[in-house]
N, C-alpha and C positions, 0 to 999 in steps of 0.2 A: 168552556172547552173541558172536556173529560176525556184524556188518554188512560184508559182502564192500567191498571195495576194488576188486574184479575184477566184471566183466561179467556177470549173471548166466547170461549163454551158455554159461559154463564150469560152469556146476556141474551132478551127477548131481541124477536124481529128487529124493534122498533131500535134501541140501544146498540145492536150488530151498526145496522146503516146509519145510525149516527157518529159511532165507534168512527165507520171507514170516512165519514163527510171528512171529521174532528183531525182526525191523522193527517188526508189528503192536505188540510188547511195548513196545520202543521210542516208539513214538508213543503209547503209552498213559504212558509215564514223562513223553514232554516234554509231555502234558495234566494231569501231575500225578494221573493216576489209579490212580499205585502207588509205594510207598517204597522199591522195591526198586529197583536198576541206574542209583540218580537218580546215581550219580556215575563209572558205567560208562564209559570210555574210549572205548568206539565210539558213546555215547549222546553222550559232551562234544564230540564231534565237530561232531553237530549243534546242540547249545546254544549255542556259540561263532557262530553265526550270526546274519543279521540278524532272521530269521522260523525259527527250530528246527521248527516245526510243517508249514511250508511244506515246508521242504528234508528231512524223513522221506517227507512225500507224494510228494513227485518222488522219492524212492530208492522209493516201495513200486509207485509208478507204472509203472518201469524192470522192477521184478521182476514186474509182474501183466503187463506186456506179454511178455514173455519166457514166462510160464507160458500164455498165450494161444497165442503160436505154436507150443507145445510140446503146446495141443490140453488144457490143465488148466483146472478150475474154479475161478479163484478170485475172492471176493467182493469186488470193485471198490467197492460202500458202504462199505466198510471202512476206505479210506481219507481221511484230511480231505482238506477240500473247496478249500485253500488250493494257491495257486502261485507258484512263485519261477523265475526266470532264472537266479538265481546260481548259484554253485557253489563246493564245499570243495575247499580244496587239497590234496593227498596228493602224499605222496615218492615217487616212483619204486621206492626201496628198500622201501616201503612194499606196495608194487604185487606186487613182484616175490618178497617174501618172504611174501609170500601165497598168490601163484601156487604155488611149491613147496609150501608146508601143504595145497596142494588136492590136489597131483599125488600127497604121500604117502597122504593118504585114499582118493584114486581106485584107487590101484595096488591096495587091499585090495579095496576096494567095489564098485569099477564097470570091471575090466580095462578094456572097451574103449575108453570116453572117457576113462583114462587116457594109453592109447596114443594116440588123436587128439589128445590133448593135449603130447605128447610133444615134437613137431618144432618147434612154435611157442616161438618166442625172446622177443616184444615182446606179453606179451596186453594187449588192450584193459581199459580202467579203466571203471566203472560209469560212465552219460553224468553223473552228479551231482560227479562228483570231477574236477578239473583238476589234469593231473600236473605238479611241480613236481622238482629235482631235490632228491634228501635219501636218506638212509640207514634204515631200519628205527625205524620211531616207537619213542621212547623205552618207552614205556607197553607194546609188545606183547612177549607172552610167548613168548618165541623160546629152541628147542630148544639152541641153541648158543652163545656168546659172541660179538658182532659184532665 
């Protein structure tokens, strides 16, 4: 499970609808309607919150909006009906060592929004996450030794 850190603007077709699967699964964990990812690192993200249910709805919110201007169908009932202002804190390292996990996937997947993705030094962070400065979250599985 990958709840993006990144913008959902950056990701191919393929990553979008997986983006919304990953979330949908997600909000089905923090209503308690599965025993599985209950202790998932991208799910404790949002448990750590004041309302976890609220702050999935605003991340699936971001991504339905995103696949609307992108001209996709996806089912807005789906999301609860809750809302929140707040927002999760994320590292910058966090941000940005994601950013490259995307740009290696794209370089296979999707050459040309790889390449548009290329030049870009500072990508924007999902509107639900406020960037804070810090290193590569302990928790994620990273190719290389930090």
């Amino acid at each position: 499970m990958r709840l993006w850190t990144l913008h959902p603007r950056y990701l191919d077709t393929r990553g979008l609808v997986a983006l919304w699967r990953e979330a949908l699964l997600a909000q089905a964990v923090l209503r308690g309607r599965t025993q599985g990812y209950r202790f998932h690192p991208q799910v404790i993200r949002f448990r750590t919150t004041q309302d976890p249910l609220a702050a999935i709805a605003e991340y699936l919110r971001a991504v339905w909006t995103e696949a609307q201007q992108r001209g996709y169908s996806f089912d807005r009932a789906k999301i609860a009906r809750r809302r929140t202002t707040a927002t999760i804190a994320e590292t910058e390292g966090q941000l940005l060592y994601e950013f490259g996990h995307l740009k290696r996937k794209l370089r296979h997947r999707d050459p040309p929004r790889y390449r548009q993705l290329l030049a870009l030094k500072h990508p924007e962070g999902h509107p639900l996450f406020r960037l804070v400065t810090g290193e590569v979250r302990e928790w994620e599985r990273t190719e290389a030794p930090r």
